[in-house]
N, C-alpha and C positions, 0 to 999 in steps of 0.2 A: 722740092718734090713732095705730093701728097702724099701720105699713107695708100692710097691705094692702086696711086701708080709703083711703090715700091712694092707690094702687094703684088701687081702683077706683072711686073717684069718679072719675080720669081717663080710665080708661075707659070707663064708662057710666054716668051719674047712676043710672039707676032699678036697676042692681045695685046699687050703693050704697045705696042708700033698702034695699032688702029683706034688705042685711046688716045695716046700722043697726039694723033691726027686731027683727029676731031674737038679733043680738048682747047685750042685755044680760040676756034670760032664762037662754040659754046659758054666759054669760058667768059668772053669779051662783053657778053649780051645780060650778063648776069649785073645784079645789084650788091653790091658791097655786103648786105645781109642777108642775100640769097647767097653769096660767097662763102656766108659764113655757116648757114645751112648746110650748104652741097655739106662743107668738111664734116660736119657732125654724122650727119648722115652715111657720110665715109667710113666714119668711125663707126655706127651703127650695124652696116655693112661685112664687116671685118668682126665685128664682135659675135654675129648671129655666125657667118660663116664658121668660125670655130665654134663656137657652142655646137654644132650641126657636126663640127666634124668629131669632137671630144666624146660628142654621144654615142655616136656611132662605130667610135673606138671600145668608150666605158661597157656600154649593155651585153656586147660578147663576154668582153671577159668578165664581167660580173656573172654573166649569166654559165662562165665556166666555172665561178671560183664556187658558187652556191649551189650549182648541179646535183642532184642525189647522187650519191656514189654507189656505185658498183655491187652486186648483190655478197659480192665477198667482202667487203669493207663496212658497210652498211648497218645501222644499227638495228637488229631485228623490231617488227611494228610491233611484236609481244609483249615489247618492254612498254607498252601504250596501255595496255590491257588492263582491264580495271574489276574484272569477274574473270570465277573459274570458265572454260571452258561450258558448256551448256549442257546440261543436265537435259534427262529425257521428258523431264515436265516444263522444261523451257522450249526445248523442241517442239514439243507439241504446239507451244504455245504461238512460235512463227508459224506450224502451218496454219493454225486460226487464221492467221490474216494474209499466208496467201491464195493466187489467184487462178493458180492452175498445177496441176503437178507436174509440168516441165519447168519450175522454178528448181534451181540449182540448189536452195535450201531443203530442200525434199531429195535430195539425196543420198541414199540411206550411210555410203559409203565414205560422205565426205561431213568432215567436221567441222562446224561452223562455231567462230569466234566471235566474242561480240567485245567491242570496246566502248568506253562512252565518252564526248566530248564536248563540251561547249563550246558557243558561237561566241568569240572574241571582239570587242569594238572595233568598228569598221570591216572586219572581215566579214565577206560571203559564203555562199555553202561551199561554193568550188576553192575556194581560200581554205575553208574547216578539210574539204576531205586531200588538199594537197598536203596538209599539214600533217595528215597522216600517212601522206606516202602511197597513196591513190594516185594512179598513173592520171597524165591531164586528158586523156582522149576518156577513160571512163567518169574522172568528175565532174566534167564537160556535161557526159550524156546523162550522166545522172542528175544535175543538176536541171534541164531542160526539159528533164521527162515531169518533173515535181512541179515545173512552172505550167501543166497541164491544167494540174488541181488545186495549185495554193500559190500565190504570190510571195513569192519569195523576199518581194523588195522590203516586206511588213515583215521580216526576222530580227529579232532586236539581239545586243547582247545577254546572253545568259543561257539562250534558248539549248535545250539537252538534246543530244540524236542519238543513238544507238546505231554505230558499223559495224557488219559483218563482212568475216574475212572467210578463208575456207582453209582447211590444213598448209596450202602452196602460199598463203600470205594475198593470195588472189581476191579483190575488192567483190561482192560478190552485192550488195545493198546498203539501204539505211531505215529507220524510219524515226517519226519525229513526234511527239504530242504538243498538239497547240493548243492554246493557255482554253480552247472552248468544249475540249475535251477531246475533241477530232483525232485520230491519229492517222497522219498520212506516212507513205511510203512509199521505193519502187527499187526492184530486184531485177538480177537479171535471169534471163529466159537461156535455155539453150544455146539459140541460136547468140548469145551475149548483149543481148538487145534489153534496156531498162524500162520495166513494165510499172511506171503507177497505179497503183493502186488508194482509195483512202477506207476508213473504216470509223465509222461514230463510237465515238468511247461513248461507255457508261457514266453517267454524272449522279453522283448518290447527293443528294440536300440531308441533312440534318442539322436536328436542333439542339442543341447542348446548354443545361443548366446550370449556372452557378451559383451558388451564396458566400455569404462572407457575413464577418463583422469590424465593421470603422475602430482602428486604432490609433494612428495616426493624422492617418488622409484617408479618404477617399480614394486616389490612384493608388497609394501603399496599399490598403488592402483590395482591392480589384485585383492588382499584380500576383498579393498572396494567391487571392484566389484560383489565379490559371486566366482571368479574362485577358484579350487581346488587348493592346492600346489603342487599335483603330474602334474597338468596340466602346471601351474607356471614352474616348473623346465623343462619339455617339450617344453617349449615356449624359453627357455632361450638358449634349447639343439639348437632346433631348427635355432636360428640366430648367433650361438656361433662361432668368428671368421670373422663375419661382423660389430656385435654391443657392445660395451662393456658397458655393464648394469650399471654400477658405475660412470661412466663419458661422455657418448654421449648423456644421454637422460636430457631433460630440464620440467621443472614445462609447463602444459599446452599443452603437447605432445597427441594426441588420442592414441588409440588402441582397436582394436575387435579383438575377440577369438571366435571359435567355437569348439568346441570342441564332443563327444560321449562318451555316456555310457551307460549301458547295465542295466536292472535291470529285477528280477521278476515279476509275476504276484500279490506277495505279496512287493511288490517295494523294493524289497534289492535288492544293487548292486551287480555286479557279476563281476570278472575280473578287468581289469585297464582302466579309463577312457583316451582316446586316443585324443590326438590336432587334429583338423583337419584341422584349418586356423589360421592363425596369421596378422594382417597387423597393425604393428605400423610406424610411423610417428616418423623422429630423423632429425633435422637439414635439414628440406623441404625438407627429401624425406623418400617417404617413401617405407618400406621393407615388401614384402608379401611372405607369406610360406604356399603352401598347401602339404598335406600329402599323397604318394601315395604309392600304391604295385602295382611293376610290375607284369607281365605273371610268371617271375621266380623266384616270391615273396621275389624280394626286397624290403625294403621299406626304405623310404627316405622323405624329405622335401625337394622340387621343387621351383624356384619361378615361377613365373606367362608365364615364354617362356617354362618352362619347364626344368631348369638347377639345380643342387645342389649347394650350395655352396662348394670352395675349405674347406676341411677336413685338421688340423695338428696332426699328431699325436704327444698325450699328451708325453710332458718329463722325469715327473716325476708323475706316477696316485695317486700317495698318497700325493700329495702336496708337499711343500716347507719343506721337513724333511732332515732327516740325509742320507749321502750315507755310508754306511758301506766297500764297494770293488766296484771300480770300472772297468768299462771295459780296458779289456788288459788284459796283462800277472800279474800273481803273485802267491804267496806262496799260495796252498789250504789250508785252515784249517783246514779240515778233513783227507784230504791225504798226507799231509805235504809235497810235493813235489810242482814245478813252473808247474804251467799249464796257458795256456790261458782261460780267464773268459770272456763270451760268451755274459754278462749283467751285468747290473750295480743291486745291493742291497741296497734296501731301506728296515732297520728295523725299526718296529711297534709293539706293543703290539697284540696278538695272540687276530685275530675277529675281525681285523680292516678289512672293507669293502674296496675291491679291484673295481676299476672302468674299464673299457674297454678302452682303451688308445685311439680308434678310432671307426668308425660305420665297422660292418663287419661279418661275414658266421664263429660259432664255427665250430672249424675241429679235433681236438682232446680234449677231454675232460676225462682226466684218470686216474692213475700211471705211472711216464714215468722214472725208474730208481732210480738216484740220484735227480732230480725232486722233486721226491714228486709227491704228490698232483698238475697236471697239468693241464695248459688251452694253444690252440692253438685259434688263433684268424688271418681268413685270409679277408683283407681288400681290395684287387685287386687283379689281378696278377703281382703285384710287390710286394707291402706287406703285410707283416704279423708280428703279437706281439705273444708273449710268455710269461708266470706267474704260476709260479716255488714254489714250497714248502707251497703251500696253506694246510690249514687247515682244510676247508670246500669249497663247492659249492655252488653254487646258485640253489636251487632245482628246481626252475621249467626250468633249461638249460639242453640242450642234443647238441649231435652231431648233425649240420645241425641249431642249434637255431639260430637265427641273433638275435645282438645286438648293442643297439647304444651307441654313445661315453657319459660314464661318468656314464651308466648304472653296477649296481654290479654285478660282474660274479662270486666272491669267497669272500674268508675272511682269512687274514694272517696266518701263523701255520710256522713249524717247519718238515714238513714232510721230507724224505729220506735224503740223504745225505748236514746237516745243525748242525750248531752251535746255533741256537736260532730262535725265530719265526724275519724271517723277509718276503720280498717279493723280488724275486729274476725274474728282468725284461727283457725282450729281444725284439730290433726290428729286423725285419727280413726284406732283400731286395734281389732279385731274389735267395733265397735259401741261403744268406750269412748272417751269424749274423754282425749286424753293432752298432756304437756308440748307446745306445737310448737317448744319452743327448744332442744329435745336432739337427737339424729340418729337419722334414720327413713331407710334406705334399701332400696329397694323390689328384690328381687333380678332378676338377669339371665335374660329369655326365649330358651329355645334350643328353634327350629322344629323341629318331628321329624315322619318319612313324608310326607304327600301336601304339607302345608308347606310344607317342605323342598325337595319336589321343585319347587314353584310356585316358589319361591325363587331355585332356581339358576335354573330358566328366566328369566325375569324378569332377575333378574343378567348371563345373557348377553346379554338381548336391548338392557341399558340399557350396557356395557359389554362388546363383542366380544370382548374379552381376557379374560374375566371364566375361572379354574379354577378349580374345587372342590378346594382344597387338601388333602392326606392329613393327619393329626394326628398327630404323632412318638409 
């Protein structure tokens, strides 16, 4: 007898009886390996039905054993609490942002708590405020009301919110600042109903100076000094192919940096802090870099007349690794025939960060075939690079993003037509794929007229010291 007539004779005689019945006509008509099917399938059958039933057993009682307990049992939400109680200049400071005076936080007579908490990986807001012991019908609504004003689905881990509670432990609101200063929120009303609201933070820019003196390295004292590392490597972008960091600079060399950054009205920074000037001193002369956007939001590093430096493009953007297939003709791997190979392959472990071989205008960013996973990269109108079989993107890049040399545009993978994650590279010269393992170097932009003129202003205004030198 099969399993699933023993199956259901236990369960019901008279299904039993009317399988019986009909099993052996059915039965007769079948092929030896449709016989052997049915049984699998039997088994299939019997497997899903329990897992259906176990489920259905397990979710109650899980859902009793981790139930909040009882307001007498229950560990007060207090112990969550991470500020005193709110002072009268903090009060004030909710009603700023709210929307009406039948907000329940405008009640002169009830005390409102604030606790703070962060959004956990993989958890949602309605996940953040259960976890505080926020009944599910209010972080339900609270959560829905905020899906009015901001997308919720774009909250990453880290993100801070601010709950309030009222003296009875009663959920009463939240509000959240996003990373673009925005600050959204929504409370509730009287009648208990959660009112969105948003309000534009204050975003203050400034410029902060630093100096120093080289005593070691160059990042050893940058670090003395207080500069950032993302400004550090900026700095480094910036003189890369005039200066080499490892062997031109000597003990006792100056340097100032200025640099920008952007922060709230509650002083969190927002975005990437950006170099504005750089002037070090190497072997009695010394090299100055300020930072500009043109009219047609190029940007770049200039020196002091106005020129960029000569740009090479990188050889190999993953460093000094392995070539797997070099450019020219050979056997494909995947199609097994001789074709010519358009670019040299450089394999890496999958999510190794891909750099920009040069400064330059994305122009395709996509699926492009046998590709994969693509990036086009035009750097004048002569050249342009290519990066083949990426695994991921740089999410905050789009078509039209500019990027600069050595910045991450993707991360290695194995997409479309590939035998393993590597990085498959192309330089491009008037529309012809070329060596990329020979030297391509992109020449120097020198601003002229209205430019020029944007230029020096700008210069002075990021650098008070800032002349326009005469040219011997």
């Amino acid at each position: 007898m099969f399993p699933l007539s023993r199956f259901l004779k236990k369960l019901h005689p008279l299904i039993h009886r009317i399988y019986l019945f009909l099993k052996p006509a059915y039965w007769r008509l079948r092929t030896p390996a449709q016989k052997k099917f049915d049984i699998k399938l039997q088994y299939i059958f019997i497997g899903c039905f329990i897992g259906v039933l176990l489920t259905a057993l397990i979710i109650p009682a899980a859902h009793h054993l981790i139930s909040y307990p009882t307001d007498e049992t229950q560990a007060h939400f207090s112990d969550l609490i991470t500020e005193e109680p709110l002072s009268p200049e903090k009060t004030a400071d909710l009603k700023e942002i709210s929307i009406s005076d039948n907000l329940l936080l405008n009640e002169a007579e009830s005390q409102i708590i604030p606790i703070a908490l962060q959004l956990n990986k993989n958890e949602t807001l309605s996940g953040l405020l259960t976890r505080a012991n926020v009944n599910i019908a209010d972080a339900l609504a609270a959560s829905e009301s905020l899906t009015l004003i901001t997308d919720l689905r774009k909250l990453r881990p880290g993100q801070s919110f601010e709950l309030y509670f009222n003296e009875d432990n009663i959920f009463q609101g939240l509000k959240m600042e996003m990373r673009s200063g925005e600050v959204v929120s929504t409370f509730k009303n009287k009648n208990g109903d959660f009112i969105p609201q948003s309000k534009e933070g204050k975003i203050e820019t400034r410029q902060i100076s630093l100096e120093g003196v080289i005593q070691s390295s160059f990042a050893a004292a940058a670090k003395e000094a207080g500069v950032p590392n993302i400004i550090t490597q900026q700095v480094i972008r910036a003189l890369d192919g005039e200066i080499n960091f490892r062997t031109d600079l000597k003990a006792g060399e100056p340097f100032k940096i200025i640099y920008e950054k952007k922060t709230t009205e509650t002083g969190k920074e927002i975005g990437k802090s950006q170099l504005l000037y750089v002037s070090l001193t190497t072997n009695k002369d010394t090299y100055q870099r300020y930072y500009f956007v043109d009219g047609l939001g190029v940007q770049g590093f200039y020196n002091e007349y106005g020129e960029s430096a000569p740009q090479t493009i990188m050889k190999r953007p993953l460093g000094r690794g392995r070539i797997s297939s070099n450019f020219g003709t050979r056997i494909h791997p995947v199609l097994g025939y001789q074709i010519h190979h358009d670019g040299v392959d450089f394999p890496a472990p999958t999510g190794t960060p891909i750099p920009a071989a040069a400064d330059g205008v994305i122009v395709r960013l996509g699926r492009n075939g046998g590709y994969g996973k693509y990036i086009k990269i035009k750097h004048n109108n002569t050249y342009s690079t290519a990066y083949g079989h990426m695994n991921a993107y740089n999410k905050e890049l789009r078509v039209g993003s500019y990027v600069k040399r050595g910045e991450t545009i993707g991360y290695v993978g194995s997409t479309g037509r590939s035998t393993g994650p590597h990085l498959h590279f192309e330089v491009i010269k008037n529309n012809k794929q070329v060596n990329p393992l020979k030297t391509y170097t992109l020449p120097k932009r020198t601003l002229k007229n209205r430019t020029l003129q944007a230029f020096k202003e700008r210069a002075l205004e990021i650098n008070p010291e800032y002349i326009y030198p005469i040219k011997n």
